[in-house]
ZAKOL-973603 format. One record per residue (C-alpha): residue in three letters; x, y, z. Coordinates in steps of 0.5 Angstrom, whole numbers, plus 500, padded with zeros to 3 digits. Example, Ala and Ser with C-alpha at 12.3 -4.5 7.8 and 13.67 -1.06 7.14 Angstrom:
// ZAKOL-973603
Ala525491516Ser527498514
END
This chain:
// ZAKOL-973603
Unk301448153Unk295450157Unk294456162Unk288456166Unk286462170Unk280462175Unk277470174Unk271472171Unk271468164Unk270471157Unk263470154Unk262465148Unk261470143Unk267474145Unk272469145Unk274470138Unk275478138Unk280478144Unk284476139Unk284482135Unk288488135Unk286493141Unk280489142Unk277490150Unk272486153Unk272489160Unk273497160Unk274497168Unk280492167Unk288495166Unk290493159Unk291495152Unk289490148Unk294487145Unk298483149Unk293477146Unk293479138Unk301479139Unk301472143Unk297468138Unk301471132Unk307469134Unk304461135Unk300462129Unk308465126Unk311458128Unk306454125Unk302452132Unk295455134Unk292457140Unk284456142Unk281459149Unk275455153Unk271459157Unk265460161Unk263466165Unk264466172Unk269459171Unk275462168Unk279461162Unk284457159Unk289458153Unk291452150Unk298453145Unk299447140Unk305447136
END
């Protein structure tokens, strides 16, 4: 499965650590930091894993294998 969005993007070197529990990247945008830390322990719990694309300005995609 994958998901796109057409927002800011996520910097290459950031795109790890928006894995991590309470980790923001962007402070102007609402959010607490663990939505995406829950998201891929629960794939990562199923066996599957999740990989994000990214350039800034283009957007983001999620893809969940599993």
């Amino acid at each position: 499965m994958s998901v796109r969005d057409s927002g800011r993007g996520i910097a290459e070197d950031k795109q790890e650590m928006i894995f991590t529990r309470y980790t923001r990247i962007s402070k102007d945008v609402e959010g607490t930091g663990v939505g995406l830390f829950i998201v891929k322990r629960m794939v990562e719990d199923g066996g599957g894993k999740i990989e994000v694309e990214s350039s800034l300005g283009e957007g983001t995609t999620f893809k969940v294998y599993l």
